[in-house]
N, C-alpha and C positions, 0 to 999 in steps of 0.2 A: 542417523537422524532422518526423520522422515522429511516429503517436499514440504510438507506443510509446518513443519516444525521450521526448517530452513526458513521460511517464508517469512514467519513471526518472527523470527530474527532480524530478519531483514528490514522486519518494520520498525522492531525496537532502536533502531539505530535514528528513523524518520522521525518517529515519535516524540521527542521532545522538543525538536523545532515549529510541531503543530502544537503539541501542549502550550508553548510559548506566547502561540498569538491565541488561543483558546479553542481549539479543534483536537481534532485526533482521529487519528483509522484505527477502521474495528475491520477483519479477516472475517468474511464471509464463509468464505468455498475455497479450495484447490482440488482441480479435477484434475481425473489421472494423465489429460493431454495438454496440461502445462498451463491452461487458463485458473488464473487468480483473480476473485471477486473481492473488493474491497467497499468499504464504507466508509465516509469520511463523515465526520461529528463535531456535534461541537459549531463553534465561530466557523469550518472549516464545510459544513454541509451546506453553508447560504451564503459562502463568501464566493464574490463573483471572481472571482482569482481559483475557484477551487480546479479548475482545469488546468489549468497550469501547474500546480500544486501536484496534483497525481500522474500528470503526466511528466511533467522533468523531475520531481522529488522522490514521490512512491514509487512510481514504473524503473525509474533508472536504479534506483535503491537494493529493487527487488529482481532483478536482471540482472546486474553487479554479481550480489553475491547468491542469487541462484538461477546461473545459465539455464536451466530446462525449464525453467517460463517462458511459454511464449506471447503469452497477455497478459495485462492486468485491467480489467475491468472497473468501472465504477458501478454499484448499484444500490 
């Protein structure tokens, strides 16, 4: 399985507790030195919570279950 496949998995797990309040990440990028660029949407792109959100939800989610990240980005 490739990083970025790993990656998308790791989101599918995040993904229905943003679908829930009306948001959701979209996977931008995964470069070959471990930074991952995300997009969060939805309720989730202008909600003033959404730092928090990617940083304890997405980031820990995607670090869990793929140690060679070393970023996750939002953009």
């Amino acid at each position: 399985m490739s990083l970025k496949e790993e990656v998308e998995k790791a989101l599918e797990s995040v993904r229905p507790h943003l679908q829930a309040d009306g948001g959701n990440v979209e996977l931008v990028e995964v470069s070959e030195d471990g930074v991952v660029k995300v997009k969060l949407t939805g309720a989730c792109g202008a909600c003033p919570m959404a730092t928090m959100t990617l940083q304890y939800g997405v980031t820990n989610a995607i670090k869990q279950a793929v140690p060679e990240v070393k970023e996750v980005l939002a953009v």
